[in-house]
ROLUMKOL-727578 format. One line per 10 residues: number of its first residue (from 1); their letters; for each residue x, y, z of N, C-alpha, C. Coordinates in nm, 2 decimals. Each point is the difference from the previous one (the first is absolute). Layout:
residues N
NUM = A = X Y Z X Y Z X Y Z ~ ...
***
This chain:
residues 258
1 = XXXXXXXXXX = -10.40 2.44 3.46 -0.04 0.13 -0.03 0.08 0.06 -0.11 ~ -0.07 0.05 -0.09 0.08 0.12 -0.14 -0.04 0.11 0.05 ~ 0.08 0.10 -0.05 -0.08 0.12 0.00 0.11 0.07 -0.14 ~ -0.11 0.08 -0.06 0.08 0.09 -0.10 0.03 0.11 0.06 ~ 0.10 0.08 -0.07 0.02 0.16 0.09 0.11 0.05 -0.15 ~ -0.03 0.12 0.00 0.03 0.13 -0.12 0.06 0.12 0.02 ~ 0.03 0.10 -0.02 0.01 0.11 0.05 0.04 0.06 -0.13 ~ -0.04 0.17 0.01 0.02 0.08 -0.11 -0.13 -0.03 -0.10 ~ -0.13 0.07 0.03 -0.10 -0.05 -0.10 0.02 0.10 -0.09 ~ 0.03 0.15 0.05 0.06 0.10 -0.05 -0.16 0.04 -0.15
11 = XXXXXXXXXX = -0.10 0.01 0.11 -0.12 0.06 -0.13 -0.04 -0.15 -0.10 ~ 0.07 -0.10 -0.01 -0.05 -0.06 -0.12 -0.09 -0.09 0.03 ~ -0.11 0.07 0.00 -0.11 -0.13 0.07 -0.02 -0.11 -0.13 ~ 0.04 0.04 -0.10 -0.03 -0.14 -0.12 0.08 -0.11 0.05 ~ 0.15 0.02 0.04 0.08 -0.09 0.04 -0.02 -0.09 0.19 ~ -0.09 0.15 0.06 -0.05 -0.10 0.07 -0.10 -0.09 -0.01 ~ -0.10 0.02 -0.06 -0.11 -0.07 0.00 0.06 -0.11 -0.05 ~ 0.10 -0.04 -0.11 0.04 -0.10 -0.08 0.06 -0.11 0.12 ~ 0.10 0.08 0.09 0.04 -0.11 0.10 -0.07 0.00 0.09 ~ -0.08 0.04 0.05 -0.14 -0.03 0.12 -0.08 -0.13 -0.04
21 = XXXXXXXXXX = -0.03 -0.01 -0.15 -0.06 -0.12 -0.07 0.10 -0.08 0.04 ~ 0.11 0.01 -0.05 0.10 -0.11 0.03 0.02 -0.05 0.11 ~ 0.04 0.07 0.08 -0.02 -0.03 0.14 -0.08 -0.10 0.07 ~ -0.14 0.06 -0.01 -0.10 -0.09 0.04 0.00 -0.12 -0.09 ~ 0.00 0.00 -0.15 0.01 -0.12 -0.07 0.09 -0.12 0.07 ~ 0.09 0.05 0.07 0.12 -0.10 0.02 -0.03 -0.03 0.20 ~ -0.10 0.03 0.03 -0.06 -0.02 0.13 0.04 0.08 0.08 ~ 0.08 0.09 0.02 0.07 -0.01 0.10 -0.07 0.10 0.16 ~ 0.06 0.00 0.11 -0.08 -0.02 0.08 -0.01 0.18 0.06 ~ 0.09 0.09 -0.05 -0.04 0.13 0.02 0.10 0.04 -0.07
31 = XXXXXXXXXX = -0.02 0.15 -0.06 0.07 0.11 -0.08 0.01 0.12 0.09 ~ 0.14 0.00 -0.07 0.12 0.14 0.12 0.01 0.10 -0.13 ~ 0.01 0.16 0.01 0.06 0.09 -0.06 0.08 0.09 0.12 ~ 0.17 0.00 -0.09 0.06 0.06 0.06 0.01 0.15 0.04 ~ -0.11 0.03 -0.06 0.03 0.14 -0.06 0.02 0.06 -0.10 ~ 0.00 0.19 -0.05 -0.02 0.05 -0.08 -0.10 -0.03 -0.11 ~ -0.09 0.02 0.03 -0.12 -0.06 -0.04 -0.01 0.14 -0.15 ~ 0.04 0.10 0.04 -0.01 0.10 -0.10 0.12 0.04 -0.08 ~ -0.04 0.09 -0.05 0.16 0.03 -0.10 0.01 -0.02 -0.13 ~ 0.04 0.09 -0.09 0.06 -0.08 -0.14 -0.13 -0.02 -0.12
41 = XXXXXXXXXX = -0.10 -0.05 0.05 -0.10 -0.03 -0.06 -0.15 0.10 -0.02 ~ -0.07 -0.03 -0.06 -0.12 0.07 -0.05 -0.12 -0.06 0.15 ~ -0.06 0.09 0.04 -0.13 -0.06 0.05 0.03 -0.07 0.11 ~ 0.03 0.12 0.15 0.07 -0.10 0.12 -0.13 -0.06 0.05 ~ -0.09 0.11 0.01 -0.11 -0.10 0.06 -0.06 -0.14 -0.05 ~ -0.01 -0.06 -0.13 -0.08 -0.12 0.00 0.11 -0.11 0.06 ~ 0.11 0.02 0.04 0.05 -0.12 0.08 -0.07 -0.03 0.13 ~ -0.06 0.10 0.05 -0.07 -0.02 0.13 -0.14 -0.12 0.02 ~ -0.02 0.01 -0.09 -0.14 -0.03 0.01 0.06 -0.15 -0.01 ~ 0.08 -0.07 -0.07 0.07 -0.12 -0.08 0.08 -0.06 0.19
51 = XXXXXXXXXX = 0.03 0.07 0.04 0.08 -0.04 0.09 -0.12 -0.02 0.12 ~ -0.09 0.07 0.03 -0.13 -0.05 0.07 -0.08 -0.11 -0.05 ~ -0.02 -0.03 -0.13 -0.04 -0.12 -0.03 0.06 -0.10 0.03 ~ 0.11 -0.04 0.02 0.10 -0.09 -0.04 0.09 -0.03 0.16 ~ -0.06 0.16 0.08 0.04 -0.03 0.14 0.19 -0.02 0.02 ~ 0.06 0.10 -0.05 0.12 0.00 0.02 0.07 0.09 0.09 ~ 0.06 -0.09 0.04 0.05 0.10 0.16 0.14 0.00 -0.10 ~ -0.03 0.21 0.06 0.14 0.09 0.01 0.08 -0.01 0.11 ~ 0.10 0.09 -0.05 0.11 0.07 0.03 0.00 0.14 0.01 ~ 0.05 0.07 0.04 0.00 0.14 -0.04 0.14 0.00 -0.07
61 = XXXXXXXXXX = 0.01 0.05 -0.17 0.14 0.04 -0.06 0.03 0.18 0.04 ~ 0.13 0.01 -0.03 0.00 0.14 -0.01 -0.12 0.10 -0.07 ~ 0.02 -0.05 -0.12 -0.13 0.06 -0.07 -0.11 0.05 0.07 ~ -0.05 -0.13 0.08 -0.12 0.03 0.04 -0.02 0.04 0.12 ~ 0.14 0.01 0.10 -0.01 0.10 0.13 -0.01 0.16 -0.11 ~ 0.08 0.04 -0.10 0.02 0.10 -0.01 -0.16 0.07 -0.06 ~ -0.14 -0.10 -0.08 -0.05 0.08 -0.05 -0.09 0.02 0.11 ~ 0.01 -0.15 0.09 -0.13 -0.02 0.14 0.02 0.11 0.10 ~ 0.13 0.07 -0.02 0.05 0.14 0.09 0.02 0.13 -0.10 ~ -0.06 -0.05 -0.09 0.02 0.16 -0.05 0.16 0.07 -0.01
71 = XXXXXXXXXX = 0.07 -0.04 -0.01 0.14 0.03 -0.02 0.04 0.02 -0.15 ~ 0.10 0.13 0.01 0.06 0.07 -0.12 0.03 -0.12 -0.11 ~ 0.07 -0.10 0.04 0.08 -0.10 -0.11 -0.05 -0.19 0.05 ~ 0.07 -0.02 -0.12 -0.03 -0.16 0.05 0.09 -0.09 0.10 ~ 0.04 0.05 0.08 0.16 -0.06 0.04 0.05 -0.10 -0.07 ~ 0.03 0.01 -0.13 0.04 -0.12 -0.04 0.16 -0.05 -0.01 ~ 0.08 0.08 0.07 0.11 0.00 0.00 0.10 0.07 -0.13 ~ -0.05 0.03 -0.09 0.09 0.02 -0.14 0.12 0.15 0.06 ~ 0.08 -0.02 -0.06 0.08 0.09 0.04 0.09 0.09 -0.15 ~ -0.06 -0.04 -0.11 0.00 0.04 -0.13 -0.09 0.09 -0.04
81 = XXXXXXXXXX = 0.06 0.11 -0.06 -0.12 0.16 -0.06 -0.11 -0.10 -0.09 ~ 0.07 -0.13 -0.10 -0.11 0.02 -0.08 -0.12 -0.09 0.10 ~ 0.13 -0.10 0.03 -0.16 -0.10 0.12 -0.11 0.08 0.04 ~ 0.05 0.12 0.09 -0.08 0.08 0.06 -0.13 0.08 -0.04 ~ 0.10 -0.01 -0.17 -0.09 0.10 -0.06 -0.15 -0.11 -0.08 ~ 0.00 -0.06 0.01 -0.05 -0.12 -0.06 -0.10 -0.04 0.14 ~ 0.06 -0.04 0.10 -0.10 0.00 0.10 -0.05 0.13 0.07 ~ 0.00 0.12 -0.03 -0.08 0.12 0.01 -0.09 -0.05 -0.09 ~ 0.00 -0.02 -0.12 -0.13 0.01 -0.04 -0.06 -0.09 0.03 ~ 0.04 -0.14 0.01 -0.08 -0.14 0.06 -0.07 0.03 0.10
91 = XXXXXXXXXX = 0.05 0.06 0.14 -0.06 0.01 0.13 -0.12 0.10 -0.07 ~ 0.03 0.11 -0.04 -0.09 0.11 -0.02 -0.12 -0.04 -0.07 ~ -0.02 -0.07 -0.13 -0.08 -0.09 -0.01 -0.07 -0.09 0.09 ~ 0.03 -0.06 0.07 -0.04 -0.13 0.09 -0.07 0.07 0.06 ~ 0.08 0.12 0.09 -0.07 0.05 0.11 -0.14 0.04 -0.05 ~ 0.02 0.10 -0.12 -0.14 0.05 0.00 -0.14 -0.09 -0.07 ~ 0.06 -0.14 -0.03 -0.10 -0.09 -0.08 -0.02 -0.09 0.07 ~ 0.02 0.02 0.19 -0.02 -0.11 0.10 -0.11 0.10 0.10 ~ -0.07 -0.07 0.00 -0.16 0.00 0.10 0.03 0.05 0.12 ~ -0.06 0.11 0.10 0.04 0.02 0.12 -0.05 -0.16 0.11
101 = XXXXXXXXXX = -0.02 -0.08 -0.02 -0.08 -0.12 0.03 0.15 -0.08 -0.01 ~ 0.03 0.01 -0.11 0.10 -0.11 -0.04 0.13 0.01 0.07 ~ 0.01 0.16 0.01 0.10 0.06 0.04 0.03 -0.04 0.18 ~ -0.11 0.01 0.04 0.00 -0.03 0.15 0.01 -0.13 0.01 ~ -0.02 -0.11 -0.09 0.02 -0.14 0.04 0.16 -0.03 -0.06 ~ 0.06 0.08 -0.07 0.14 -0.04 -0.05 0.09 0.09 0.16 ~ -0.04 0.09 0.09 0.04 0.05 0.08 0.00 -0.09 0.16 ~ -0.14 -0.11 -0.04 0.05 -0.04 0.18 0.00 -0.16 -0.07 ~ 0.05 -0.07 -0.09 0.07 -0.09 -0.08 0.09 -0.03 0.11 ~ 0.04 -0.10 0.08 0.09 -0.04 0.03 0.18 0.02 -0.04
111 = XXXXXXXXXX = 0.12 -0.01 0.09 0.07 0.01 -0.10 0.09 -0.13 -0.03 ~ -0.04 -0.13 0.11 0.08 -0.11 -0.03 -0.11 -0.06 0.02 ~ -0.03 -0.19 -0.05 -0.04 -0.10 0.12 0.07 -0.13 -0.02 ~ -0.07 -0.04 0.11 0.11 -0.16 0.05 -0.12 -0.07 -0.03 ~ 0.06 -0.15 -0.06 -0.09 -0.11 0.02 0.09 -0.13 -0.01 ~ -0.04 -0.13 0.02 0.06 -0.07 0.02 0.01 -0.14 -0.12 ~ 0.08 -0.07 -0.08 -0.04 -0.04 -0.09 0.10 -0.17 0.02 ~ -0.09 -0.07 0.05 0.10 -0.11 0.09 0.08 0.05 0.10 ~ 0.09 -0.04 0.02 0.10 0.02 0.09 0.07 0.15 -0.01 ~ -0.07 0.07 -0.08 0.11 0.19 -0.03 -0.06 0.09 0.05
121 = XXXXXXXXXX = 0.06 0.06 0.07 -0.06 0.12 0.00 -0.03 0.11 -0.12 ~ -0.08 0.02 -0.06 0.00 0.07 -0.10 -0.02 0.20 0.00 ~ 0.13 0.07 -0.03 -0.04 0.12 0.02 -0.04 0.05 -0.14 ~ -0.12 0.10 -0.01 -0.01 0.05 -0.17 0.01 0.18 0.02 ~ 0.11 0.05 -0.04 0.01 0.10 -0.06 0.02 0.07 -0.09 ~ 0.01 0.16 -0.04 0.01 0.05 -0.10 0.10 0.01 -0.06 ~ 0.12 0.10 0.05 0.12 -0.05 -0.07 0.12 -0.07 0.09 ~ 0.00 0.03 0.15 0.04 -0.09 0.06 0.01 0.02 0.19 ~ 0.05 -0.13 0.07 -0.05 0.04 0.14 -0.02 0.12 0.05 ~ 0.13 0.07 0.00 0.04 0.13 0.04 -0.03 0.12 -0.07
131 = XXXXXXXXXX = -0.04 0.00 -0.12 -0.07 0.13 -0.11 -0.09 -0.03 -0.09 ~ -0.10 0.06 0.01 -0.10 0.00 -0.10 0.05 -0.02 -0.10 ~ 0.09 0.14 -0.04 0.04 -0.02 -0.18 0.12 -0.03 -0.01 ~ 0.11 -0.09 0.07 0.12 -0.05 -0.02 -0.03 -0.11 -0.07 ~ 0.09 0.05 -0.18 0.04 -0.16 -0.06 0.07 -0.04 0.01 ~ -0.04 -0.15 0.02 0.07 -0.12 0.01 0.07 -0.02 -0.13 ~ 0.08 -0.02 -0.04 0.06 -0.04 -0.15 0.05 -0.08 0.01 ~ -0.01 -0.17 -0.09 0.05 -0.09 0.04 0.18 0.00 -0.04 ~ 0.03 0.10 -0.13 0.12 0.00 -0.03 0.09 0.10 0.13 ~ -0.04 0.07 0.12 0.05 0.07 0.06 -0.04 -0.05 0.13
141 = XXXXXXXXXX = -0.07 -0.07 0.06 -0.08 0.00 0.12 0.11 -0.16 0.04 ~ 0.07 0.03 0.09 0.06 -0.13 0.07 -0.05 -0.12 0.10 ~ 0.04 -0.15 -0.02 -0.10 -0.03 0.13 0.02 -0.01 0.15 ~ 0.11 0.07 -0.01 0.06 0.01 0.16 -0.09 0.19 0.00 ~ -0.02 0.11 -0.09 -0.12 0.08 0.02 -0.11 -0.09 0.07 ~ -0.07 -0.08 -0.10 -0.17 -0.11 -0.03 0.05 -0.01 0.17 ~ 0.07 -0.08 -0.01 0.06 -0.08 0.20 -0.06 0.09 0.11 ~ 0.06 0.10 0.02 -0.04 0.06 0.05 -0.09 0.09 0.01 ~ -0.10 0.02 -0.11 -0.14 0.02 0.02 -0.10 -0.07 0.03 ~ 0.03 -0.12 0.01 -0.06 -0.10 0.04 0.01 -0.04 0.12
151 = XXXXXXXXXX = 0.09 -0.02 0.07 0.01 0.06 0.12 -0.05 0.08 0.09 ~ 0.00 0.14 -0.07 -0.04 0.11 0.10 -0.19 -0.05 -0.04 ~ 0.00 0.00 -0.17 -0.13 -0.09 0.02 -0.13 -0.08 0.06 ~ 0.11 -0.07 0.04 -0.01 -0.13 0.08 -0.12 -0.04 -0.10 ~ 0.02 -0.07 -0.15 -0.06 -0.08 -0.09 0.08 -0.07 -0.02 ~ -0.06 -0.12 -0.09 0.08 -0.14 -0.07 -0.04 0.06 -0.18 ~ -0.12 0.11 0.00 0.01 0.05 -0.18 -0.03 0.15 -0.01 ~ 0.06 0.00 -0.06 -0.08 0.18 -0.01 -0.03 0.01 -0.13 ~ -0.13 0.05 -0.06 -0.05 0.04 -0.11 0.01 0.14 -0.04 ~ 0.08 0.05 -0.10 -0.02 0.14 -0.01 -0.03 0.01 -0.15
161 = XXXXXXXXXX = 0.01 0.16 -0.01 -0.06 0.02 -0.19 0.17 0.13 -0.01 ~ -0.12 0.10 -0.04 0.06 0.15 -0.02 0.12 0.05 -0.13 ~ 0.04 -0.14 -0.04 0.14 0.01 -0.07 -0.09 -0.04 -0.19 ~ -0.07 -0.07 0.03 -0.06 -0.01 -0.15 0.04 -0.11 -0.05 ~ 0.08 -0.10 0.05 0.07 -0.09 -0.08 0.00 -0.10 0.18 ~ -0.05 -0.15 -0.13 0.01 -0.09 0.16 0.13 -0.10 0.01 ~ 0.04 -0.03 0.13 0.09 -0.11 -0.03 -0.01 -0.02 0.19 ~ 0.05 -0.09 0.03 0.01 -0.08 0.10 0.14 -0.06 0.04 ~ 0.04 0.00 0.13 0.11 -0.11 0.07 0.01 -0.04 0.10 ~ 0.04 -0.14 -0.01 -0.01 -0.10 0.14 0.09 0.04 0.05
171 = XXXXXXXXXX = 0.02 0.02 0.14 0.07 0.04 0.12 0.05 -0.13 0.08 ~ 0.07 0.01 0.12 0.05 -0.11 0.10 -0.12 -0.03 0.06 ~ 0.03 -0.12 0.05 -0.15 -0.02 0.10 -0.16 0.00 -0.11 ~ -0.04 -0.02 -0.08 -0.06 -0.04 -0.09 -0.10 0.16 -0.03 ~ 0.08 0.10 0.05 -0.08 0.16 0.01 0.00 0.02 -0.20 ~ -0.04 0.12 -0.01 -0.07 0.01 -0.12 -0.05 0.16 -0.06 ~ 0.06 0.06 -0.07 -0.02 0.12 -0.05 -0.07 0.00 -0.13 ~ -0.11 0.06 0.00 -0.09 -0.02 -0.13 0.01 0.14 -0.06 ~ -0.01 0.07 -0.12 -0.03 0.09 -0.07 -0.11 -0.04 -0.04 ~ -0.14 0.04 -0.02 -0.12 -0.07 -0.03 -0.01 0.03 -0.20
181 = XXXXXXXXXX = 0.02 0.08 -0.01 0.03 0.11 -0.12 -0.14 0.10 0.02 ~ -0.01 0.06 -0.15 -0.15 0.07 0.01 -0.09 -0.03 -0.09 ~ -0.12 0.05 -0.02 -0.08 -0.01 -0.10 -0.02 0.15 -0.07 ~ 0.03 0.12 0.02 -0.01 0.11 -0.07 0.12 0.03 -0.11 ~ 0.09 -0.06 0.01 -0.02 0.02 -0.18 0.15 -0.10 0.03 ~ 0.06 -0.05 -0.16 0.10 -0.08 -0.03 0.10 -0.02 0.08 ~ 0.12 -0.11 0.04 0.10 0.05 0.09 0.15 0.00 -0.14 ~ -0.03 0.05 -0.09 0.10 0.08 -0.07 0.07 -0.12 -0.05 ~ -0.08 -0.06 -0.06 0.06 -0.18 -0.09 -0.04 -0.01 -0.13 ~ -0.04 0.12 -0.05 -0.09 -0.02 -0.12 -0.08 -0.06 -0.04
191 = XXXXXXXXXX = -0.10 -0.05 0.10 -0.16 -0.04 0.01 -0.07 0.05 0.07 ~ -0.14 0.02 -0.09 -0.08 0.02 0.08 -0.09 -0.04 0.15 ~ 0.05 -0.11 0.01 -0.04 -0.05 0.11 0.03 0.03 0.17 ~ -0.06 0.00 0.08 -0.01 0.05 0.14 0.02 -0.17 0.09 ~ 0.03 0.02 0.16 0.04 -0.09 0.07 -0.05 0.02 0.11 ~ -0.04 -0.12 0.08 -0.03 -0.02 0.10 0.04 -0.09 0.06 ~ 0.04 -0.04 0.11 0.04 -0.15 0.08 -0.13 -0.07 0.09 ~ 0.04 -0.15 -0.03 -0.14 -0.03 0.11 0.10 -0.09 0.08 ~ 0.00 -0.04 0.14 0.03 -0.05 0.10 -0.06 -0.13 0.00 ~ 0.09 -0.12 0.07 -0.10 -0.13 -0.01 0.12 -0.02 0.14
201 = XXXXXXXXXX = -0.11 -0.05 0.13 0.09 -0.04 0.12 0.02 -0.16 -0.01 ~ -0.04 -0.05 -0.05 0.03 -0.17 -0.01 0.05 -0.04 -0.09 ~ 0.07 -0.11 0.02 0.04 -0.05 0.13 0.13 0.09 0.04 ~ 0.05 0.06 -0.09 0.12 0.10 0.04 -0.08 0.13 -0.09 ~ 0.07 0.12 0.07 -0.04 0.10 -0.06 0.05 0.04 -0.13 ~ -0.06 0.02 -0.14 0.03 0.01 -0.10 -0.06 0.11 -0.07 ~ 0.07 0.11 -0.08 -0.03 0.09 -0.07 -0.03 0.00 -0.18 ~ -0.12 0.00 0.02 -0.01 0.05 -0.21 -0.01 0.11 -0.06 ~ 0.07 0.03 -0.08 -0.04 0.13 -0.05 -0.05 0.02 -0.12 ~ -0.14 0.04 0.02 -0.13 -0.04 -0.09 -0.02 0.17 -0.11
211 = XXXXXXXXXX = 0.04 -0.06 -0.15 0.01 0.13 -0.08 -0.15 0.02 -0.08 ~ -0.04 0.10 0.02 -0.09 0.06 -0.03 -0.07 0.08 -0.15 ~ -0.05 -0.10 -0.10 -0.02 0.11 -0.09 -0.13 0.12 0.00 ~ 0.00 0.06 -0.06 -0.15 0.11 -0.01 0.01 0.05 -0.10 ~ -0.11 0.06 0.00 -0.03 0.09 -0.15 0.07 0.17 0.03 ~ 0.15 -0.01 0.01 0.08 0.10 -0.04 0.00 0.09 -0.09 ~ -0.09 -0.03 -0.12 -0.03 0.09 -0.09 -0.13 0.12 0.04 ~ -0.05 -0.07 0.08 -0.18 0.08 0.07 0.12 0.06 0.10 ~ 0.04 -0.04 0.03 0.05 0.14 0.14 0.10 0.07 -0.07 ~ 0.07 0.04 -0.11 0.05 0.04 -0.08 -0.06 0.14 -0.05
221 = XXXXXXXXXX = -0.11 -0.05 0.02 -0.12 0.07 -0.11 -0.06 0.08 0.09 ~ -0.03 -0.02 0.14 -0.04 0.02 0.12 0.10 0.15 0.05 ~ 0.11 0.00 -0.02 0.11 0.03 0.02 0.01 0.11 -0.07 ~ 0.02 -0.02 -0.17 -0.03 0.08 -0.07 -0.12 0.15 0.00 ~ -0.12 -0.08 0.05 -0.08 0.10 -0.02 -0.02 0.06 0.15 ~ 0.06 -0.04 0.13 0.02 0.08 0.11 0.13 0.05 0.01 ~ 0.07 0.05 -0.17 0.10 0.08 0.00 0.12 -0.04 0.08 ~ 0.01 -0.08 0.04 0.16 -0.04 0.08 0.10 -0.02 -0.11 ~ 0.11 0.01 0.10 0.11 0.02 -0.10 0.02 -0.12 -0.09 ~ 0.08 0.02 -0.12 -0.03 -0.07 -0.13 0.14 -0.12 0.10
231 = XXXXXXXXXX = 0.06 0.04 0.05 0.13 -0.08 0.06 -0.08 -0.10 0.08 ~ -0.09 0.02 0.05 -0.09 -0.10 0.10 -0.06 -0.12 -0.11 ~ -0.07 0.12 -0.11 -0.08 -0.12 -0.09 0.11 -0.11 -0.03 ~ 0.16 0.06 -0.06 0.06 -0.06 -0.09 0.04 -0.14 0.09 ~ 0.08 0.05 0.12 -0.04 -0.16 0.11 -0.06 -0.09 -0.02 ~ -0.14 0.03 -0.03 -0.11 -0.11 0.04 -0.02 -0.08 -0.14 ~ 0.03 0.11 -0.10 0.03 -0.06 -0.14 0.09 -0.07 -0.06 ~ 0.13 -0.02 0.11 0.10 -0.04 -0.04 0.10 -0.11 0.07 ~ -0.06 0.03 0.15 0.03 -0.08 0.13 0.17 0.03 0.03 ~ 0.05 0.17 -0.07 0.16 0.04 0.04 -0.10 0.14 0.11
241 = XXXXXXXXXX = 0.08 0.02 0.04 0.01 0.07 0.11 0.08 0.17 -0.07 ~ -0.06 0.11 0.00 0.00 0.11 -0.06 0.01 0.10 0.07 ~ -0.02 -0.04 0.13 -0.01 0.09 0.15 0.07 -0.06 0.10 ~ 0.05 0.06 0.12 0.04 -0.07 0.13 0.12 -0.10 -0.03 ~ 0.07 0.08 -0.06 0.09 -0.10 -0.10 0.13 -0.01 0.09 ~ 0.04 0.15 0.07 0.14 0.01 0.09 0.01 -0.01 0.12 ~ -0.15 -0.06 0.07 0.00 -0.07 0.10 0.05 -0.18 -0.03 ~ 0.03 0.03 -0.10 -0.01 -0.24 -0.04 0.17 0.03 0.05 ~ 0.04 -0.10 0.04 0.16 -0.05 0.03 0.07 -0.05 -0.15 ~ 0.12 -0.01 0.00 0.05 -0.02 -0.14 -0.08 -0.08 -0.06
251 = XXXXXXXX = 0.04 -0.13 0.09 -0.06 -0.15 -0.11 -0.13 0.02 0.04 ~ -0.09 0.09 0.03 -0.15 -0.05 -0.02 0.02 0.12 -0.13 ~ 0.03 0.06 -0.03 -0.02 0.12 -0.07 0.09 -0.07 -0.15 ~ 0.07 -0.10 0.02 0.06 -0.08 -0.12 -0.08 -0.06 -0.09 ~ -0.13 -0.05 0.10 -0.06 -0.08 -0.11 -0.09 0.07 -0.06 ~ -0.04 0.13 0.04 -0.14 0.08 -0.08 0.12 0.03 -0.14 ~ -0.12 0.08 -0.07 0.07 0.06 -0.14 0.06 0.16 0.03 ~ -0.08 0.12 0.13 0.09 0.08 -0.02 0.07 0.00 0.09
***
């Protein structure tokens, strides 16, 4: 069994459609989204339609409890004036460019699931067992923390997103912590390119992490003319990170340019 799984489409349906092809190109046997399906991007609704074709079982992210309930903010955790101020206008946007239709299916979205992939139990969440929007950070997040989430868990993998940047670590006992990364916009490396992981259970369980190009200049343009902020376009044109910058931990925040 493979299965691919993503999280953070964050509006950019060009980047999804690009890895949905891929996906299926490479066989595999079902597609997972972690969540936050909105945000950041131009045009929340055409992701929906893309994710019904293609039959991809969600998650519920913060995001999308907050627009599927009608709530003030996006819980996205930022604890910085400018973060905040930056995701005021994201949510505010999203909210009013998402379908009352759409809005009720991002509201009773699940908010974890289990499946089984050989011998693991596999858990897939948003940002992690115990909180929707807690990041994981691999420069900060310890595995005697991972240990015992897995534990109260009771998984052998947990899949999460929410942090924007993917990375993964093997634990005791052959257990397994995935960051999946996202597909809505760069994880702050200076490319354009987006990420997704696909899962393969045989004969041992093994992780790829499958990078994604798309036509970043059409959602740029997209972006542009539904007025979002020029800091959003400049991301997607640049693959540095311009926003959400003082939530990063030192060394993730080392390798971007600001």
């Amino acid at each position: 069994m493979r299965i691919a799984v993503f999280g953070g489409i964050y509006s950019n349906h060009i980047a999804l459609e690009s890895a949905l092809i891929d996906a299926r190109r490479r066989g595999v046997d079902a597609i997972y989204c972690l969540g936050d399906l909105g945000a950041f991007g131009p045009f929340p609704d055409r992701v929906f339609p893309l994710l019904r074709e293609y039959g991809v079982l969600c998650i519920q992210g913060n995001y999308d409890n907050s627009i599927g309930n009608g709530l003030a903010d996006c819980q996205c955790g930022y604890t910085d004036p400018r973060d905040n101020h930056f995701a005021r206008i994201s949510y505010a946007y999203t909210f009013a460019n998402t379908s009352l239709a759409n809005r009720a299916w991002l509201r009773d979205m699940p908010g974890e699931r289990r499946v089984t992939l050989g011998d693991c139990r596999v858990l897939m969440c948003h940002g992690s067992p115990r909180r929707t929007n807690e990041f994981l950070w691999e420069s900060t997040t310890s595995s005697a923390f991972l240990e015992r989430l897995f534990d109260e868990a009771q998984a052998d993998v947990v899949l999460a997103t929410h942090t924007g940047i993917k990375w993964q670590r093997e634990l005791s006992g052959g257990r397994r912590f995935v960051n999946v990364g996202v597909l809505g916009r760069p994880e702050n490396d200076g490319t354009t390119r987006v990420w997704y992981a696909v899962l393969n259970d045989a004969p041992n369980l093994t992780v790829e992490f499958v990078p994604v190009e798309y036509d970043h200049a059409r959602l740029a343009g997209e972006m542009h003319a539904e007025r979002l902020p020029e800091e959003f376009v400049q991301t997607v044109q640049t693959g540095w990170w311009t926003t959400c910058l003082e939530i990063l931990p030192a060394k993730e925040r080392l390798r971007g340019r600001y």
